[in-house]
C-alpha positions in Angstrom: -12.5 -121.1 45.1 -13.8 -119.9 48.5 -16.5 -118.7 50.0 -18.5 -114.3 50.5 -16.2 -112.4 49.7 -13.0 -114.0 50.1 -12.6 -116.0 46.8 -9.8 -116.2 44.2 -12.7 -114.6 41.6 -12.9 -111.3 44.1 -8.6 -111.3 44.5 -8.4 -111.7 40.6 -11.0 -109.2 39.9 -8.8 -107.0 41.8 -5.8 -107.5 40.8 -7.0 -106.7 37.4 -9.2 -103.6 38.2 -5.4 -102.6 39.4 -3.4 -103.4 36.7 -6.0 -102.5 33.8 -6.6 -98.5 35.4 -2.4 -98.2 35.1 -1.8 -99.7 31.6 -4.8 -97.9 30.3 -3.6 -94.2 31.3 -0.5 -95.2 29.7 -2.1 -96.1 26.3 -2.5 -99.5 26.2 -5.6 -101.3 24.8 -7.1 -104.1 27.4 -9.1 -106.6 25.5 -11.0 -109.3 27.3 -11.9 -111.4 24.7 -13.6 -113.6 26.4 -16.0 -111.6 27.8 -16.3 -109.2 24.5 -16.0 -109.1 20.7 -14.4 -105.8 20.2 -12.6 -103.6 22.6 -14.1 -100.8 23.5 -13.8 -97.3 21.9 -13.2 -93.8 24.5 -11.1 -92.3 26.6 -9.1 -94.7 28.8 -11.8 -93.2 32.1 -14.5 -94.4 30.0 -12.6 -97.7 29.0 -11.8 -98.1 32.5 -15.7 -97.9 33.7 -16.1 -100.5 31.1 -13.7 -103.0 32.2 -14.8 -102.8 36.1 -18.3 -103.4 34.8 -17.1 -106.6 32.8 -15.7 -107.6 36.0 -18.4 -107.2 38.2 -20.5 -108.9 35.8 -17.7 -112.0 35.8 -19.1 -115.1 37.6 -17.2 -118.2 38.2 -18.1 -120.4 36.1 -16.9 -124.7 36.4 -18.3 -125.3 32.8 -15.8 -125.1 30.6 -11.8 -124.8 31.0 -9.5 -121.9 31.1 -7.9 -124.1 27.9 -11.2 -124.7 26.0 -11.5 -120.9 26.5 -8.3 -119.8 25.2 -8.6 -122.1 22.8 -12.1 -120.9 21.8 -10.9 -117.3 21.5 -7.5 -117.5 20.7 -8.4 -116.0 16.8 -10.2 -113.0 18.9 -7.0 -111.6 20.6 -5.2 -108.9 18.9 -1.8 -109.8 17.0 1.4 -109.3 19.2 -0.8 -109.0 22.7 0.5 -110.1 25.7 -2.6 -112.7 26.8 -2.9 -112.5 31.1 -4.7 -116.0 32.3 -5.7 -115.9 35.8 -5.6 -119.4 37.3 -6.4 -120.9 40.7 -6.9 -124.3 39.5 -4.5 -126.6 37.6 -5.8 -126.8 34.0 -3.8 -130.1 32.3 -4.8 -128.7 28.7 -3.6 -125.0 29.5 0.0 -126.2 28.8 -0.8 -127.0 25.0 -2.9 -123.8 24.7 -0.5 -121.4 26.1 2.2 -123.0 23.2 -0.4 -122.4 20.5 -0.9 -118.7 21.8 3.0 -118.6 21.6 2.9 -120.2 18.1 0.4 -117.7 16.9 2.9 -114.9 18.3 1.3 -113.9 21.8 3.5 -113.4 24.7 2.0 -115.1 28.0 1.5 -114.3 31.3 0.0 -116.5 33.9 -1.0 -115.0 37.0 -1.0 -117.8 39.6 -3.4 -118.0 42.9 -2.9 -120.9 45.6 -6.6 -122.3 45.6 -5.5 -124.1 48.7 -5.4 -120.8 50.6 -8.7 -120.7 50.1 -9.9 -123.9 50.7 -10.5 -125.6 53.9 -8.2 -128.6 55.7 -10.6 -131.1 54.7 -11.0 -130.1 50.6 -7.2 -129.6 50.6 -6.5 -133.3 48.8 -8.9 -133.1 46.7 -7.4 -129.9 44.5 -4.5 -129.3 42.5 -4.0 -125.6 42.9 -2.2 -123.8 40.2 0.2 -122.6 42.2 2.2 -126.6 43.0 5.5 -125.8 41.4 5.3 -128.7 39.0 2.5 -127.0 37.3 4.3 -123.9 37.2 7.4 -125.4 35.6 4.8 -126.9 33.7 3.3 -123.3 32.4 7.0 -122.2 32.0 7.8 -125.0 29.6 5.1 -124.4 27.6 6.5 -120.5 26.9 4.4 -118.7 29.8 5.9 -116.1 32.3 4.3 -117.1 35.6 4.0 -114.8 38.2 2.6 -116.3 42.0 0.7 -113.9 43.3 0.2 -112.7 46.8 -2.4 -113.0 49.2 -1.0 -110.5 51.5 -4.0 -108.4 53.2 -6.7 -111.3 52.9 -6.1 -112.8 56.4 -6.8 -115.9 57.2 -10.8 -116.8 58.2 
C-alpha cells in the first residue's frame, strides 16, 4: 500500500533488515520460507547479506493471501520457530492459519501496519487495514502476539 518509496512493503522491509542483523549476531537462525527452501549456511555477515538481498528482491504481490501462504508453507518452517507475519491488509483466513501454526507448535507474531496511513482520503473506505482493533483482537484470539507498529519518521506526503 502506497506509492515510490513510501509503501508499507519499504517500512516492512525495514523493519526486518533491523530486526534480522540483531537476532542473527546473537545466534538465531532467520528462515523465510516463503521466499526460500532451506536457510542459508555462513557466518551470520554472510547470512545477513543474504537476507537483505531476499528483501530487495521482495515485490508486493496481490495474488495470493498472507493465509494461502502460510498455509502453503506452514510444513517448511522449522519446529518450535517463532513465525513473524507482516500485515497491512486484513486477511479474513489469517485467523484460522495462525491457530494451525499454533496447533503445529509455532509461536506467532504479527507485526501490524495501518494501510490507511498510506492510503489517500478517497481509498480510505474502501480498505480494511490490519491495524482496526477488531482484527487485532481477532489475531489475538486466534493465539498471535500482535504488535502495531510505528510509522514514526515517515512523515506525512
Amino acid at each position: 500500500i502506497g506509492e515510490g518509496d513510501r509503501t508499507t512493503l519499504e517500512l516492512m522491509c525495514g523493519h526486518l533488515a533491523y530486526i534480522c542483523a540483531r537476532i542473527l549476531r546473537q545466534g538465531v537462525q532467520v528462515q523465510f520460507p516463503v521466499q526460500e527452501t532451506s536457510i542459508g549456511k555462513g557466518t551470520p555477515a554472510e547470512r545477513e547479506r543474504e537476507i537483505l538481498r531476499i528483501l530487495a528482491e521482495l515485490e508486493a504481490d496481490s495474488r495470493s493471501s498472507i493465509a494461502s501462504e502460510v498455509s502453503r508453507v506452514q510444513r517448511n518452517i522449522l519446529p518450535g520457530a517463532t513465525v513473524h507475519l507482516l500485515l497491512s491488509i486484513a486477511d479474513p483466513n489469517l485467523p484460522q492459519a495462525i491457530s494451525e501454526l499454533r496447533r503445529s507448535g509455532h509461536s506467532v507474531v504479527c507485526m501490524v501496519y495501518d494501510a490507511l496511513a498510506f492510503l489517500p482520503e478517497s481509498k480510505r473506505n474502501k480498505t480494511e487495514s490490519a491495524a482496526a482493533h477488531a482484527y487485532q483482537d481477532r489475531l489475538r484470539s486466534s493465539g498471535a502476539y500482535v504488535r502495531e507498529m510505528s510509522l514514526d519518521g515517515l512523515g506525512k506526503k
